[in-house]
C-alpha positions in Angstrom: 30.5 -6.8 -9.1 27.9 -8.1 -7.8 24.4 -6.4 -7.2 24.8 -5.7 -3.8 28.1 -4.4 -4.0 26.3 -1.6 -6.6 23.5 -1.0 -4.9 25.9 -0.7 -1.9 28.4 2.1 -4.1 24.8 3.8 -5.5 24.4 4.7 -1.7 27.8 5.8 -0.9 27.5 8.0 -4.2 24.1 9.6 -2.8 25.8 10.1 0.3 28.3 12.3 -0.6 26.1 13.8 -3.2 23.8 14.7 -0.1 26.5 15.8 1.8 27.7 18.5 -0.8 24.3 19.8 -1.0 23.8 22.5 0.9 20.3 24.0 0.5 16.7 21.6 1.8 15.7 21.2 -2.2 13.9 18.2 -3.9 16.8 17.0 -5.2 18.3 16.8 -1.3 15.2 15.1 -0.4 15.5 12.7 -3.5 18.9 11.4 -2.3 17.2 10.9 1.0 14.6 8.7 -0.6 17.0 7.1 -2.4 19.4 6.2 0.2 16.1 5.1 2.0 14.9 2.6 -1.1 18.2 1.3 -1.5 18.5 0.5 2.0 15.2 -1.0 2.2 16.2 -3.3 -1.1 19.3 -4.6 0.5 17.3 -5.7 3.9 14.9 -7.5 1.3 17.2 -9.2 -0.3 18.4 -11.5 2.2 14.6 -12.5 3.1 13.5 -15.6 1.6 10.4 -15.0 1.6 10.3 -11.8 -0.4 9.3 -11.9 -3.7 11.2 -8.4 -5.0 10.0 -9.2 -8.2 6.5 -9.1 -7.8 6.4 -6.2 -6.2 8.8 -4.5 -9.0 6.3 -5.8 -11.1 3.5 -4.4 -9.4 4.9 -0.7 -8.8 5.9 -0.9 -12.5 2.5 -1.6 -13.2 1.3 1.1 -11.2 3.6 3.8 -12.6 2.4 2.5 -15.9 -1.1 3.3 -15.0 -0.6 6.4 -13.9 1.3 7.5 -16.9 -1.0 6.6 -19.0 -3.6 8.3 -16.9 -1.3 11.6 -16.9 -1.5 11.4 -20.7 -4.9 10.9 -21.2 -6.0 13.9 -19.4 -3.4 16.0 -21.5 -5.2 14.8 -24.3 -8.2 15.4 -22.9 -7.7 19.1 -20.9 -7.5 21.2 -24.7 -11.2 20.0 -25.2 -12.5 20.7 -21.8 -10.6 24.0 -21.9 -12.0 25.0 -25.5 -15.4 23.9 -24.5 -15.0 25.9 -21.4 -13.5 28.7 -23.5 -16.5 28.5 -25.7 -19.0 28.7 -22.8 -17.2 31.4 -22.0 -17.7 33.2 -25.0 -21.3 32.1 -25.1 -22.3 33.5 -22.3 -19.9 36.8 -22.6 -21.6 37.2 -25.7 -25.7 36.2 -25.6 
């Protein structure tokens, strides 16, 4: 099979997903999207010109980034919330 054909049976499996969904949720709008990217993929493929791997690259690269971001500001929220908890105090208290 080649990667067309999938990407052309990941659609028809989003479509019927989306048509047994009944209610406007996320996961409605997600098949949307998808049906959307993959679309979009397909079109790009047959351009020359496009470099699909670059860009993969580059959005990979982004999501990276703001992973990492994401986790550093878990790490980072318990010390700002027990300093803030510790003003707190502070000032409750003096």
């Amino acid at each position: 099979m080649t990667l067309e054909q999938t990407l052309q049976n990941e659609i028809e499996d989003s479509k019927r997903w989306l048509e047994i969904e009944k209610d406007n949720s996320t996961y409605k709008r997600d098949l949307q999207k998808r049906i959307e990217l993959i679309n979009w993929v397909l079109e790009k493929m047959n351009d020359p010109n496009f470099q699909i791997c670059d860009l993969i690259e580059s959005k990979m690269n982004q999501i990276i980034l703001a992973i990492k971001l994401i986790i550093r500001i878990r790490d980072i929220f318990p010390i700002v919330l027990s300093l803030s908890f510790g003003l707190l105090l502070f000032t409750c208290f003096s």
